[in-house]
C-alpha positions as a Markdown table, in Angstrom:
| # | Residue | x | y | z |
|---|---|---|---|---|
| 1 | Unk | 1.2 | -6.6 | 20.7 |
| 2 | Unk | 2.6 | -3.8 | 22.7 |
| 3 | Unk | 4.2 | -1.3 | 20.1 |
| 4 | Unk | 3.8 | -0.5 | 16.3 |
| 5 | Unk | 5.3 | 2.5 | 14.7 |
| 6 | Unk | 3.5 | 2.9 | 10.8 |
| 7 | Unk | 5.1 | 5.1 | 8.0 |
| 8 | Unk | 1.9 | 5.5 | 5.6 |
| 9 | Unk | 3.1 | 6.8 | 2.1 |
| 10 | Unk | 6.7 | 8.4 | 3.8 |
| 11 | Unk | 9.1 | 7.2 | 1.3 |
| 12 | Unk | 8.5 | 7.0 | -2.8 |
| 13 | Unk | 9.3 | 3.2 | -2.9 |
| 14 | Unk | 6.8 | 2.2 | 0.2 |
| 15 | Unk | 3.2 | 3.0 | 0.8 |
| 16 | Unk | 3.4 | 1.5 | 4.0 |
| 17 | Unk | 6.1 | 0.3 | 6.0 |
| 18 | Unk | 5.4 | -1.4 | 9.9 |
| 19 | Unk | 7.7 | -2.4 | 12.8 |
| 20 | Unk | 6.3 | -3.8 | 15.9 |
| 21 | Unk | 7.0 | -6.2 | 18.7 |
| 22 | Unk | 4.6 | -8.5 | 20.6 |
| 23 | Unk | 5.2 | -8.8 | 23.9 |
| 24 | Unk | 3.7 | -11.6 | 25.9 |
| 25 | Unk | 4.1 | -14.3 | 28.4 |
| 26 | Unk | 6.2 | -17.3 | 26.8 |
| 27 | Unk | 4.1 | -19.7 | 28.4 |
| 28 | Unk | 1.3 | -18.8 | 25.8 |
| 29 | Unk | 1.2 | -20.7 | 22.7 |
| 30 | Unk | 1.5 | -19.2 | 19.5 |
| 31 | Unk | 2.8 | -20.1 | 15.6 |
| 32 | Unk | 5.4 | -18.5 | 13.9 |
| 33 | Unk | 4.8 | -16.0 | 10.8 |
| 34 | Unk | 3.1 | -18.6 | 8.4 |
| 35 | Unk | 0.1 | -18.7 | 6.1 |
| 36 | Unk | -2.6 | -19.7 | 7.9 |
| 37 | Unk | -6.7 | -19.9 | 7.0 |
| 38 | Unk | -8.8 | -18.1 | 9.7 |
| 39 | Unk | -11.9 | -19.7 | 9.1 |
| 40 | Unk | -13.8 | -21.7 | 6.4 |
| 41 | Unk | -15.8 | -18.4 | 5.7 |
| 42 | Unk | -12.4 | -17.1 | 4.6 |
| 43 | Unk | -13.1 | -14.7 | 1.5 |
| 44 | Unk | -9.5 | -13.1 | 0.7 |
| 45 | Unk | -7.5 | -16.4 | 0.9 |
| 46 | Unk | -5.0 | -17.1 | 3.6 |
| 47 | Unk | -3.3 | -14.5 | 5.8 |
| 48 | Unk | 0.5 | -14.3 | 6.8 |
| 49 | Unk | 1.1 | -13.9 | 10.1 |
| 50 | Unk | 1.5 | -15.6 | 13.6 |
| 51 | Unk | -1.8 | -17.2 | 15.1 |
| 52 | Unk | -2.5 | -17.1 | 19.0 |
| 53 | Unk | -3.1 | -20.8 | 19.8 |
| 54 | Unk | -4.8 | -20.1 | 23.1 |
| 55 | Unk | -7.1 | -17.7 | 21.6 |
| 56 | Unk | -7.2 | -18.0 | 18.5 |
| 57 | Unk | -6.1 | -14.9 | 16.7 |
| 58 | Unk | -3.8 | -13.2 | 15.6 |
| 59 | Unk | -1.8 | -9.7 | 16.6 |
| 60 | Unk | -0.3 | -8.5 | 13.5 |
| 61 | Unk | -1.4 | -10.0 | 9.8 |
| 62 | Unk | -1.2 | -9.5 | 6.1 |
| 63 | Unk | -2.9 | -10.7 | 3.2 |
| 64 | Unk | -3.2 | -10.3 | -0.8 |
| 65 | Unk | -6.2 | -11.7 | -2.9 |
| 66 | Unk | -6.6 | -10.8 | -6.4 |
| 67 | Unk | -4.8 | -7.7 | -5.9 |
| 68 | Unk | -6.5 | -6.3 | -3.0 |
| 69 | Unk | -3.6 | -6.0 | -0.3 |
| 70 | Unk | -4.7 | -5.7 | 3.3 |
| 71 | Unk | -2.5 | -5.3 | 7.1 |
| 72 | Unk | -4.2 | -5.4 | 10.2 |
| 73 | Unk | -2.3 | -4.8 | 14.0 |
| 74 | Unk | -3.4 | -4.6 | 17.3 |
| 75 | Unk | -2.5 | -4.1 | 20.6 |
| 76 | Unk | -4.5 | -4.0 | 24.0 |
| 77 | Unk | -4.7 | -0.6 | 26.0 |
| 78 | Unk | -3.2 | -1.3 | 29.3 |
| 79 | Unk | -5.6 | -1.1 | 32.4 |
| 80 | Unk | -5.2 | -3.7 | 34.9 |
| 81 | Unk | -8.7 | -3.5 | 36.7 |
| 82 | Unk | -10.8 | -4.5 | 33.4 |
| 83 | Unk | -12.7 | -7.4 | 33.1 |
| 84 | Unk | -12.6 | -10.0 | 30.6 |
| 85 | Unk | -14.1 | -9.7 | 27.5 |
| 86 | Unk | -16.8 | -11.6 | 25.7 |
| 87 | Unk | -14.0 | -11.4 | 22.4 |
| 88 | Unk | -10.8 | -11.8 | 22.1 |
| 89 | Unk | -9.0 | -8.5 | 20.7 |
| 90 | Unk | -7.0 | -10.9 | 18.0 |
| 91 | Unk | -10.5 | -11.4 | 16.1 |
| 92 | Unk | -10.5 | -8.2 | 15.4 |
| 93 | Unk | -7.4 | -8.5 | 13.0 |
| 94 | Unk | -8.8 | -12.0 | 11.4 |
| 95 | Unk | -12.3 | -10.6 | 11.2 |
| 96 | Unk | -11.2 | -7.8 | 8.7 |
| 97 | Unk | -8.6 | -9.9 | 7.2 |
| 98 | Unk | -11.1 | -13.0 | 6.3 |
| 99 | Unk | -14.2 | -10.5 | 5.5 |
| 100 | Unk | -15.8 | -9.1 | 2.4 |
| 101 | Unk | -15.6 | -4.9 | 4.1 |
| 102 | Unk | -12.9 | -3.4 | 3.1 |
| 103 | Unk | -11.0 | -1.4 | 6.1 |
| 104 | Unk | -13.5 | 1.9 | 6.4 |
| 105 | Unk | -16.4 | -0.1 | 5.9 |
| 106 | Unk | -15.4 | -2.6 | 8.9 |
| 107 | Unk | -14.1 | 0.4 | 10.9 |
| 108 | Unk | -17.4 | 1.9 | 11.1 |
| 109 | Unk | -19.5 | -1.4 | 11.5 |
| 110 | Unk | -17.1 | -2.2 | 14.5 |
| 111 | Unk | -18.4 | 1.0 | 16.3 |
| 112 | Unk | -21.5 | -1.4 | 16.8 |
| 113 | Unk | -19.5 | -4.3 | 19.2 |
| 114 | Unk | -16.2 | -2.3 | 20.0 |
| 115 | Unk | -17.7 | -2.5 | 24.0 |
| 116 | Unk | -17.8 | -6.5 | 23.6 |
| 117 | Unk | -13.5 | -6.6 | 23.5 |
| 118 | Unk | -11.2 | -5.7 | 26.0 |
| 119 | Unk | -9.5 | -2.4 | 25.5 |
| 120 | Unk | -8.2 | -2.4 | 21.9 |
| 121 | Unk | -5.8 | 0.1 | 19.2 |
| 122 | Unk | -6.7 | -1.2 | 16.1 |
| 123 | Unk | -4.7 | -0.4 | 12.4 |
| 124 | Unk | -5.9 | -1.1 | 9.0 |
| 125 | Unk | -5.4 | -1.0 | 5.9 |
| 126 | Unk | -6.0 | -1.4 | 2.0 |
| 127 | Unk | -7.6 | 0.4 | -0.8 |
| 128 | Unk | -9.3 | 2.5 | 1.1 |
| 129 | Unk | -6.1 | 3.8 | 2.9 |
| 130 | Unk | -5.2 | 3.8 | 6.9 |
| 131 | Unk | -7.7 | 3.6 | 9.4 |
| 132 | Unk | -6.9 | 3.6 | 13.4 |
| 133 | Unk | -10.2 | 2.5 | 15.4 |
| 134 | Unk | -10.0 | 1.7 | 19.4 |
| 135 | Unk | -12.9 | 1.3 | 22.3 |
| 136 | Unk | -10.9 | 3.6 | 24.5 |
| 137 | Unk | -11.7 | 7.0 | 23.3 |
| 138 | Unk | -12.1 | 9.3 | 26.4 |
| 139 | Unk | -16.2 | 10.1 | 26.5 |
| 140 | Unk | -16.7 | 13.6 | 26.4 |
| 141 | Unk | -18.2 | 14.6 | 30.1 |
| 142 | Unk | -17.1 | 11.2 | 31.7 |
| 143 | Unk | -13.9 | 11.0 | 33.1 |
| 144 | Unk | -14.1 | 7.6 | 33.6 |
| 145 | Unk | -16.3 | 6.5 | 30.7 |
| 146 | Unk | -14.9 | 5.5 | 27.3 |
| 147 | Unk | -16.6 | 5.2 | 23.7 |
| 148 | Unk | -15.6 | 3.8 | 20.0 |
| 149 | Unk | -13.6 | 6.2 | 17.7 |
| 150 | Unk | -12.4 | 5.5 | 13.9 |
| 151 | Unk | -10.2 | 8.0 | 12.6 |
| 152 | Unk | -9.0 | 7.9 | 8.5 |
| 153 | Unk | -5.1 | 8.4 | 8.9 |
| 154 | Unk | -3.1 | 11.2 | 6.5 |
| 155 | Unk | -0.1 | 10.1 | 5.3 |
| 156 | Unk | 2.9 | 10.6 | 7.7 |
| 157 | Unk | 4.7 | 8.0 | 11.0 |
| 158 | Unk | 2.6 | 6.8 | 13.4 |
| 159 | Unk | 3.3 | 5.1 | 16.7 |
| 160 | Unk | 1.3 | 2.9 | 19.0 |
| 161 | Unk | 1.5 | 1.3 | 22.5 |
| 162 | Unk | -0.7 | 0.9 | 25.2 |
| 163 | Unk | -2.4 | 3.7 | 25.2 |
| 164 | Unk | -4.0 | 5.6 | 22.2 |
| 165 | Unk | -2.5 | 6.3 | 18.8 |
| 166 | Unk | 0.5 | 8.9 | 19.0 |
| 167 | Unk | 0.4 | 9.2 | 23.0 |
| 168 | Unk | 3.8 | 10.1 | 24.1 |
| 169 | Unk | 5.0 | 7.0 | 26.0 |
| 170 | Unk | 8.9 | 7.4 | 26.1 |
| 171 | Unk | 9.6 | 4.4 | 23.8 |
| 172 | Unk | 7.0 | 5.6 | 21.8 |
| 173 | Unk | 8.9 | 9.0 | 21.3 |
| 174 | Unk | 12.3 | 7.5 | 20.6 |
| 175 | Unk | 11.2 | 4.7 | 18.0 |
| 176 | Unk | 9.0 | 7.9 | 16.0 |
| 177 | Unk | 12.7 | 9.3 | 15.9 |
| 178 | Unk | 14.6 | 6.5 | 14.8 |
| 179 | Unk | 11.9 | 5.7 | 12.4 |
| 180 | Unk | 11.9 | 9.4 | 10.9 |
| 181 | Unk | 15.9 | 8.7 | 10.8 |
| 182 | Unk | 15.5 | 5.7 | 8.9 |
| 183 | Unk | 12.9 | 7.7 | 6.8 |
| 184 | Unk | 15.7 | 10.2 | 6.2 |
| 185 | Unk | 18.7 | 8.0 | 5.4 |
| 186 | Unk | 16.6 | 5.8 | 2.8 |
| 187 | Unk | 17.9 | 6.5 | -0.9 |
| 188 | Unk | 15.1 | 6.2 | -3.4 |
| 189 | Unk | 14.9 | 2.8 | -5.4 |
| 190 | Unk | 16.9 | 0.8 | -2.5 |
| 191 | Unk | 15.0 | -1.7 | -0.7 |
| 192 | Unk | 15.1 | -1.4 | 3.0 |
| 193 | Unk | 17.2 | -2.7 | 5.0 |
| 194 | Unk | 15.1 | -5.2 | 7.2 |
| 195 | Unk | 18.2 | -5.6 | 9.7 |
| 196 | Unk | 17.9 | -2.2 | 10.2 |
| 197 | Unk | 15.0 | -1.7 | 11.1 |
| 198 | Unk | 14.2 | -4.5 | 13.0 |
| 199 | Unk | 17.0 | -3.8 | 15.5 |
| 200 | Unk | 15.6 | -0.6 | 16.4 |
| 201 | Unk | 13.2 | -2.7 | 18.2 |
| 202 | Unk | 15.9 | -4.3 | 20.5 |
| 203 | Unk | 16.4 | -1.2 | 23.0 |
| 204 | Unk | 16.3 | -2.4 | 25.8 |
| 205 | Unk | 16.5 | 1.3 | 27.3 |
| 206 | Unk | 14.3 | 2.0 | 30.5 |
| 207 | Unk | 12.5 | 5.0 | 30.5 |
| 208 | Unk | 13.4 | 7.8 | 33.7 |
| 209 | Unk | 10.7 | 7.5 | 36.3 |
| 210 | Unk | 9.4 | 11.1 | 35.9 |
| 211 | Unk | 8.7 | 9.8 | 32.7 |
| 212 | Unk | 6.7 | 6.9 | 33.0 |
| 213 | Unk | 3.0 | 6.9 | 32.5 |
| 214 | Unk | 0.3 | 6.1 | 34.7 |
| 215 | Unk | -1.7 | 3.6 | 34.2 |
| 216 | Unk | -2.2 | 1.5 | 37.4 |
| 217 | Unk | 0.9 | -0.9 | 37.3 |
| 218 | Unk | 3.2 | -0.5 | 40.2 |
| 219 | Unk | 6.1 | 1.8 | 39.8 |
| 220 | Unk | 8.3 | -0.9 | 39.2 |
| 221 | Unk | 6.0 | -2.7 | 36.7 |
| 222 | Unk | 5.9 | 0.3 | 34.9 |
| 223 | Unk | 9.7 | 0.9 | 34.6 |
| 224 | Unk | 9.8 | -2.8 | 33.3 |
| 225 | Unk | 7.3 | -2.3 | 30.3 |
| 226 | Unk | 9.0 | 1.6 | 29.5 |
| 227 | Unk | 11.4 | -0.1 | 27.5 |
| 228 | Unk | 11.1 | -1.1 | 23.5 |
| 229 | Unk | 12.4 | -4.9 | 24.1 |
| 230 | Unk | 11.4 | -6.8 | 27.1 |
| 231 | Unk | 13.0 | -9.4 | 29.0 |
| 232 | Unk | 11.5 | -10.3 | 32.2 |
| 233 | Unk | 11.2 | -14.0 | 34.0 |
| 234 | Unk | 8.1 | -15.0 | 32.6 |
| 235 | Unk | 7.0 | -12.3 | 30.1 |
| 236 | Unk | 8.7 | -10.5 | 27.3 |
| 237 | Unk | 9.1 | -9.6 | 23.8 |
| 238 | Unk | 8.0 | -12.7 | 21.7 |
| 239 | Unk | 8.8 | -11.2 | 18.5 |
| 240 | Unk | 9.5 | -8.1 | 16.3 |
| 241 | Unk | 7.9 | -7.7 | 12.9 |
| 242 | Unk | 8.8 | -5.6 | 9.6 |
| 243 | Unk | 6.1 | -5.5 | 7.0 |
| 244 | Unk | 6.9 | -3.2 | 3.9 |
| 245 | Unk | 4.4 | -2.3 | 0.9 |
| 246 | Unk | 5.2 | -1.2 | -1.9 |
| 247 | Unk | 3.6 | 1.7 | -3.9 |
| 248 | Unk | 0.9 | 0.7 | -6.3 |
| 249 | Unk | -0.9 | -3.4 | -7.0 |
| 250 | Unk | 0.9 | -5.4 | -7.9 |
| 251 | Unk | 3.8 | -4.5 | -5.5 |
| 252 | Unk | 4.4 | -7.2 | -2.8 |
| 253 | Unk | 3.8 | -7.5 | 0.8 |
| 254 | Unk | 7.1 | -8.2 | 2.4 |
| 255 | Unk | 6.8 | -9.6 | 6.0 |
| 256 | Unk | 10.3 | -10.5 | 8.7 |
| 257 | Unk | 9.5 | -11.7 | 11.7 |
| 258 | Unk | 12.6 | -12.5 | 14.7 |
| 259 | Unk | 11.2 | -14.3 | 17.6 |
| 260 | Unk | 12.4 | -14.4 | 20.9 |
| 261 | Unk | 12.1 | -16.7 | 23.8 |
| 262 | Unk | 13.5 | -16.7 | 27.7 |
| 263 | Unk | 17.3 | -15.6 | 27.5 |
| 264 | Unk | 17.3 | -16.2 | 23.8 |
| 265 | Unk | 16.7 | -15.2 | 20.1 |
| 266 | Unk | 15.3 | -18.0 | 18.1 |
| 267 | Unk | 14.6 | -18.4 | 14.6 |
| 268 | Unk | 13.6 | -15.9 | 11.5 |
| 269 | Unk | 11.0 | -16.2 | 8.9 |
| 270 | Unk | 10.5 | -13.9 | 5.6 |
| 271 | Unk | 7.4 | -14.3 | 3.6 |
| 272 | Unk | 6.7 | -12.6 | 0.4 |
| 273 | Unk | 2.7 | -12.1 | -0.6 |
């Protein structure tokens, strides 16, 4: 997944509220939103969310087990040079979503294996509130050298790309506006509009080259992946994703999911947990 804006306790009605699209190449395989089991070892029922068929995971998932109401996300940090991993970074969402720690507790155990994954932003959340952890936390002295970092989240909008939580990427800066818009506009006691909010992740505006980051694509590369939707030949935006919670157990996990292929929108799914 490629970009994730989070409003964490912003409005009365929702205690969290996520929009994000997955960009990938459409040659990989991969389900629709659907409940799925992880694993046998499963412990919190099944999840809602799309499953990578090549590896396995999953980029974005929800689940809701005697009351307990967990959302995980994650999305790679860009670096072209770095190896493979020994773990694919979509374990890291089924791992918390299937286990028996709740979100700080697996936060801070991850610190322990964050080096075996590929450069990761990871968000979760339940009880225990919002927690961002990634394996790409500059290391204090080394320029080049990175270390594990779990950080407990206030309440407030959050936005992540490739890089780390709240960097200013251009399309990272315009979705925090139109999500604080959004925010604004929302009338207490209204349910969101998921239309509404799920466009905003159809700009397809490329960001100006001065402001581009650098992060060892070529210039043009770079200009392709500045924009919120992406439509290349052979890689693109897959699909967006709303996921709303509502304020206090039992409130329900809402989840609307558009996916996308080549040249074309495809089919919608809503589940309700």
């Amino acid at each position: 997944m490629c970009l994730i804006a989070v409003a964490y306790n912003a409005t009365e009605d929702y205690e969290l509220i996520a929009l994000a699209n997955r960009d990938e190449f459409y040659d990989r395989p991969a389900t629709p939103l659907h409940f799925w089991e992880p694993s046998a070892l499963t412990r919190h029922g099944p999840v809602a969310g799309g499953q990578d068929l090549q590896a396995g995971g999953t980029w974005l998932a929800a689940s809701r087990y005697h009351g307990t109401r967990r959302f995980a996300a994650v999305t790679n940090y860009r670096n072209p040079d770095q190896a493979i991993a020994a773990h694919s970074r979509g374990e890291l969402v089924t791992n918390f979503l299937s286990g028996s720690l709740d979100a700080a507790a697996f936060a801070e155990a991850l610190g322990d294996t964050a080096m075996q994954y590929g450069g990761f932003n990871l968000l979760l959340f339940d009880d225990s509130g919002l927690h961002y952890c990634t394996n790409r936390w500059p290391l204090d002295g080394e320029p080049a050298g990175f270390q594990a970092e779990h950080r407990v989240l206030d309440s407030g909008v959050y936005v992540l790309s490739n890089h780390l939580l709240d960097s200013p990427w251009p399309k990272s800066l315009q979705l925090r506006k139109q999500v604080n818009r959004l925010l604004t506009e929302h009338e207490p006691d209204v349910p969101i509009d998921p239309d509404c909010w799920l466009n905003l992740m159809l700009d397809p505006t490329q960001a100006n080259d001065e402001a581009l980051p650098v992060t060892g694509m070529p210039l043009e590369m770079e200009r392709q992946l500045s924009s919120a939707f992406i439509a290349l030949a052979n890689y693109g935006t897959r699909c967006s994703t709303l996921v709303t919670i509502g304020h206090s157990a039992p409130a329900s996990i809402e989840m609307h999911e558009r996916r996308f292929g080549p040249n074309s929108r495809g089919e919608e799914t809503t589940l309700v947990l």
